[in-house]
C-alpha positions in Angstrom: 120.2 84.3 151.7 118.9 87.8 152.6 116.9 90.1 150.9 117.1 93.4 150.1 114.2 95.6 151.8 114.1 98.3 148.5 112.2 97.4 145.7 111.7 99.3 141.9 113.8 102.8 143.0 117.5 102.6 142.7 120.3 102.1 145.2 124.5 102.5 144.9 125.8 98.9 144.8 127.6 99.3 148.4 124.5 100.5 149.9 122.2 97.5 148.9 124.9 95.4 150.5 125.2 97.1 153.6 121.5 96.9 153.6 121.7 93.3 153.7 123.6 93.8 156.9 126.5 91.6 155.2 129.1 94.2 155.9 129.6 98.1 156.1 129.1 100.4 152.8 133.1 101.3 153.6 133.4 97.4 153.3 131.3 97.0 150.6 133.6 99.4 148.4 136.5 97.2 149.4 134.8 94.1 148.3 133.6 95.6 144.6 137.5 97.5 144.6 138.8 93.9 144.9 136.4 92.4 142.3 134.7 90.0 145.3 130.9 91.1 144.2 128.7 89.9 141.3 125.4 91.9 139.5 123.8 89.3 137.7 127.1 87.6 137.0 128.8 90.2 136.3 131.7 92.6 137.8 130.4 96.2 138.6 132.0 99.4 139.0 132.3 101.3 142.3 128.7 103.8 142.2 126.9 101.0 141.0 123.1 101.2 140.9 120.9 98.3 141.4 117.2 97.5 142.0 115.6 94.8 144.0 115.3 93.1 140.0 119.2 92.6 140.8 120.6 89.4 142.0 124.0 90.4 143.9 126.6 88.2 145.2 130.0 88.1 147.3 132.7 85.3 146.7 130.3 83.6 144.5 127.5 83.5 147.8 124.0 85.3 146.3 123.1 87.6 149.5 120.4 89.0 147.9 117.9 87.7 146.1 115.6 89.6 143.3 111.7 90.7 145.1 108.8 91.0 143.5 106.8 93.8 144.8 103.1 92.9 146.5 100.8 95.3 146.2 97.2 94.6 147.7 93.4 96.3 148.2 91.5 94.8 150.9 88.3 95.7 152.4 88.4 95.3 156.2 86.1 94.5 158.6 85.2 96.2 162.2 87.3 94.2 164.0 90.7 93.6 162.6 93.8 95.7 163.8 96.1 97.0 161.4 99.4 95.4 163.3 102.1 93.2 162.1 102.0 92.1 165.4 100.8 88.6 165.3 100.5 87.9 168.9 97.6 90.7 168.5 94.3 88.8 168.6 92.4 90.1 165.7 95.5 91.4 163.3 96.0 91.8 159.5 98.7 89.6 158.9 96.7 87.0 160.6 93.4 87.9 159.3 95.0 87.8 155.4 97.5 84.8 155.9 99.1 86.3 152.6 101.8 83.9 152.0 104.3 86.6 151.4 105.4 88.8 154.4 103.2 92.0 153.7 102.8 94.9 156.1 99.8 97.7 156.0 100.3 101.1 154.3 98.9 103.6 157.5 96.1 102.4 159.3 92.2 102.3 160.2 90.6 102.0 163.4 89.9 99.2 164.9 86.6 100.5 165.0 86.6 101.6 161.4 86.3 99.7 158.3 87.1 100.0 154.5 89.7 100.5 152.4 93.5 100.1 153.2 96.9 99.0 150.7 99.2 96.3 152.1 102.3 95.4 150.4 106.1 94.6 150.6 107.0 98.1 149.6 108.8 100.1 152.0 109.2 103.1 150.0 105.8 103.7 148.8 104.4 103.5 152.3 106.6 106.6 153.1 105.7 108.4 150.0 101.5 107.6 150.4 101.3 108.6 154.2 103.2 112.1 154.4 100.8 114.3 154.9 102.7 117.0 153.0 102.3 115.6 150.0 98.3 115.7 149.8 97.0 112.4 148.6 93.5 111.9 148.5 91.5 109.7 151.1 88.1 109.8 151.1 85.6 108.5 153.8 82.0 107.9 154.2 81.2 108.9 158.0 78.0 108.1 159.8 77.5 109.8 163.1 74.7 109.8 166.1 72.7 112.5 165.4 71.8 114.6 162.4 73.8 116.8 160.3 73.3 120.3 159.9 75.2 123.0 157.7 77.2 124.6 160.4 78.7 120.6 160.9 79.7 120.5 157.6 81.1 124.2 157.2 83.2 123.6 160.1 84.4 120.2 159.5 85.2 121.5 156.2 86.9 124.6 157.1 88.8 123.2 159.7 88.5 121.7 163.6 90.8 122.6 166.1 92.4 118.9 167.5 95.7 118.2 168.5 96.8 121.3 169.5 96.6 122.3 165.4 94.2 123.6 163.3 93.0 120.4 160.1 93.4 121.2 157.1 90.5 122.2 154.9 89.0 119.7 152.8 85.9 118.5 151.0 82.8 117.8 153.0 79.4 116.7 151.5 75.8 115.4 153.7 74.8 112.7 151.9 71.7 111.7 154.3 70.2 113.2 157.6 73.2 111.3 159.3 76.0 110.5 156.9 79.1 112.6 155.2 81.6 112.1 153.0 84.8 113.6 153.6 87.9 114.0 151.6 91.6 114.8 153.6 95.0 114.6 152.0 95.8 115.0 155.9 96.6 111.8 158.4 96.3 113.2 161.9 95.5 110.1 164.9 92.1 109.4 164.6 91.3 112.4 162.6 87.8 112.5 161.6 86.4 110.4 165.1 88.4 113.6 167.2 86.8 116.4 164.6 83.4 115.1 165.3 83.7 114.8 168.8 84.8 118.5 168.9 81.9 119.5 167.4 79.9 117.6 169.6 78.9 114.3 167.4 80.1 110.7 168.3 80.5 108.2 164.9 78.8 104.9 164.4 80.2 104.1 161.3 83.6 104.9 159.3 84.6 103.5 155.8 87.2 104.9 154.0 86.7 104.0 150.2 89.5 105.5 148.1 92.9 105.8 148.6 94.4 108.3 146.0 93.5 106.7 142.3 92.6 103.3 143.9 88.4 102.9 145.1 86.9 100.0 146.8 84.3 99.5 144.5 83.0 96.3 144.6 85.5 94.6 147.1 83.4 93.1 149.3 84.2 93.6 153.6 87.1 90.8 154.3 88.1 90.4 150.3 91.5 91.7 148.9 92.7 92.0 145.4 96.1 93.0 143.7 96.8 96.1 142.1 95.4 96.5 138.7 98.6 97.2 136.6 97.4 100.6 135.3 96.0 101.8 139.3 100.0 100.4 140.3 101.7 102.9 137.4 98.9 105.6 138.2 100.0 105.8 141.3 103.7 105.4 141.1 103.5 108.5 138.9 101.0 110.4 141.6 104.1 109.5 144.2 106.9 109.9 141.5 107.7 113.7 143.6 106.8 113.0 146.7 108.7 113.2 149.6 109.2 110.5 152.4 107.7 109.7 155.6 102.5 110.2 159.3 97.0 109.0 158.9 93.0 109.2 159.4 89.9 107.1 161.5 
């Protein structure tokens, strides 16, 4: 049995089967023509949508198999690497031993600690990392020396790294030696490389929102599901955006 890799969007019949890697979406069209494929029992019609909800079949053999979609907030440590690779001392997938296969939505440093989704969903990863669709993530940044106005114009304004210009974005000193920053951008290592320009090294970096979903009291190393309202709030926030690019 193999399952589909789409989840609550919609896909043409022969496309979710070729997605299985069964056959070819030529051969697929072949196979619904000659009324060899089952949805949920029944006999579709050629341009067929299904969803990963759908339970789809060939010559009475289920290929696919209906998913539920994982969606999960976890706070981590300094430490962990946001891989799937689980050769990688110190991963994720490891860390979490989630009993479902999961994958991180972007990244944090290794470095870097705080807030980050994981989840079964390839689609919304795509649609929460573009850059160009500007979804809030906000940061509280401690760094080695203290802060003065000119840092915080500038960082706010925006820092020449990576041979481009950052976007402008919300900057705020909350102590002699602490920020917090707000990007809808995802460039490598974003806010370590912005300080460094301007001459400041970080100690500390915790990201604690991601778009309508906070941290709050998650403590470092606990995860949590989706709330079913912060899951539709989002969904809705994404509902536009375009698909598949992050900041530590």
């Amino acid at each position: 049995m193999i399952t589909l890799n789409y989840h609550l969007d919609t896909l043409r019949l022969n496309k979710a089967i070729s997605e299985t890697g069964f056959c070819s979406r030529r051969a697929a069209d072949k196979l619904i023509e000659e009324g060899r494929v089952l949805v949920n029992g029944k006999t579709p019609e050629l341009g067929t949508k299904v969803t990963s909800k759908d339970t789809i079949s060939v010559d009475g053999k289920v290929i696919t198999k209906a998913v539920e979609s994982i969606y999960l907030v976890f706070n981590k440590p300094v430490g962990i690497t946001c891989t799937t690779e689980t050769h990688i001392k110190g991963n994720i997938i490891s860390y979490l031993n989630y009993p479902e296969r999961i994958f991180p939505i972007g990244r944090l440093d290794k470095p870097s600690e705080g807030l980050i989704f994981l989840t079964n969903d390839g689609d919304i990863v795509n649609k929460i990392l573009r850059s160009k669709n500007n979804h809030e993530k906000e940061y509280v940044v401690s760094v080695n020396k203290p802060i003065t106005a000119e840092f915080i114009n500038k960082m706010s304004q925006g820092v020449p790294i990576l041979d481009t210009v950052t976007k402008k974005c919300q900057v705020k000193q909350l102590d002699p030696n602490t920020f917090n920053i707000v990007l809808t951008q995802g460039l490598n290592r974003q806010i370590r490389r912005m300080c460094t320009y301007l001459g400041y090294e970080v100690t500390k970096l915790k990201r604690i929102r991601i778009m309508n979903v906070s941290l709050g009291k998650l403590k470092s190393g606990e995860f949590r599901h989706f709330t079913t309202q912060e899951i539709n709030t989002l969904k809705d926030a994404i509902q536009y955006s375009v698909k598949t690019e992050e900041a530590s």
